[in-house]
KENUBA-138475 format. One record per residue: residue in three letters; x, y, z of N, C-alpha, C in turn. Coordinates in steps of 0.05 Angstrom, whole numbers, plus 5000, padded with zeros to 4 digits. Each point is the difference from the previous one (the first is absolute). Layout:
N
alaXYZXYZXYZ
...
This chain:
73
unk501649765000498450245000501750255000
unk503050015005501250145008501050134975
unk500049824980500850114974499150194981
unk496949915003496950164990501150355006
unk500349915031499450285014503550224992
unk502049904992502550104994500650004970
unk498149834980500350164971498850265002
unk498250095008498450214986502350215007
unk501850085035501650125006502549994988
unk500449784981503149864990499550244972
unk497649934986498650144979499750345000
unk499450085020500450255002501850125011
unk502749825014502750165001501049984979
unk499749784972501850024987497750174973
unk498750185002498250134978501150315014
unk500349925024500850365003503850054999
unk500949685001503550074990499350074965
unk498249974984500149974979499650264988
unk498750155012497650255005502750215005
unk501249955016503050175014501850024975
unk500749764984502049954988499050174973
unk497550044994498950114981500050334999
unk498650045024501450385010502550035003
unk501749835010503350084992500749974971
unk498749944978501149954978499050284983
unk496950045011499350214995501050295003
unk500650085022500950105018503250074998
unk500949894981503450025006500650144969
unk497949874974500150174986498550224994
unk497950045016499150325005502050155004
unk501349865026501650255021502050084974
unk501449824990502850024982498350234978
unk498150054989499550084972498750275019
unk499249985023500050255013501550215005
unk502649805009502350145013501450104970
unk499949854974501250074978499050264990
unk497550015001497950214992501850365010
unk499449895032500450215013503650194994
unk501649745001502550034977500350144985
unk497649944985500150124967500050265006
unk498350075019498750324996501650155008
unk501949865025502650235010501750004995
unk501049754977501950094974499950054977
unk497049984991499650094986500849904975
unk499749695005500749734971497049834993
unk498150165000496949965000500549704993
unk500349864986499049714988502249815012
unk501950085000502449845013500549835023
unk499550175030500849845017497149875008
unk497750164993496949875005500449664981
unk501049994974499949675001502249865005
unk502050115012501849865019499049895015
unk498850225015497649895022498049764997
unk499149994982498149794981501949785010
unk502350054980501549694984500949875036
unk500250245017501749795024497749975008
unk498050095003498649935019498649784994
unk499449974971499049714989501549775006
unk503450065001501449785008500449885023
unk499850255021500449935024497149885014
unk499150084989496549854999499949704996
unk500749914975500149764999501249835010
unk503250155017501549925017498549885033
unk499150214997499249945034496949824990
unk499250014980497749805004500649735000
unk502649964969500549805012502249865025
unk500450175017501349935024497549935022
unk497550125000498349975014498049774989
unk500649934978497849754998501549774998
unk503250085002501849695009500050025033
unk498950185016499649985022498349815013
unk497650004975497149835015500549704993
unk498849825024499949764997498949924981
């Protein structure tokens, strides 16, 4: 009976590591294409360091997602 009662909890710790891993992927290339943005404007290389921002932040994105979904059992 004990098992019944520890999927549903097994199930929703591992939907909200999944949920986490998803806002950090999100989240890391916002910040990067944000911070590039803001770059741009106070040096004044309008297109430049904004898809720097892009290109790392897509990479480092995929980095940490897949570091966090070789995390889960």
């Amino acid at each position: 009976m004990s098992q019944k009662s520890d999927t549903p909890s097994r199930n929703r710790q591992q939907s909200l590591r999944l949920a986490a891993i998803g806002i950090e992927f999100f989240s890391t290339i916002l910040g990067l294409v944000v911070l590039g943005y803001f770059l741009d404007e106070y040096f004044h290389m309008k297109p430049v360091l904004g898809a720097c921002g892009l290109l790392s932040g897509m990479v480092l994105g995929v980095y940490r997602l897949t570091v966090g979904l070789r995390r889960l059992d």
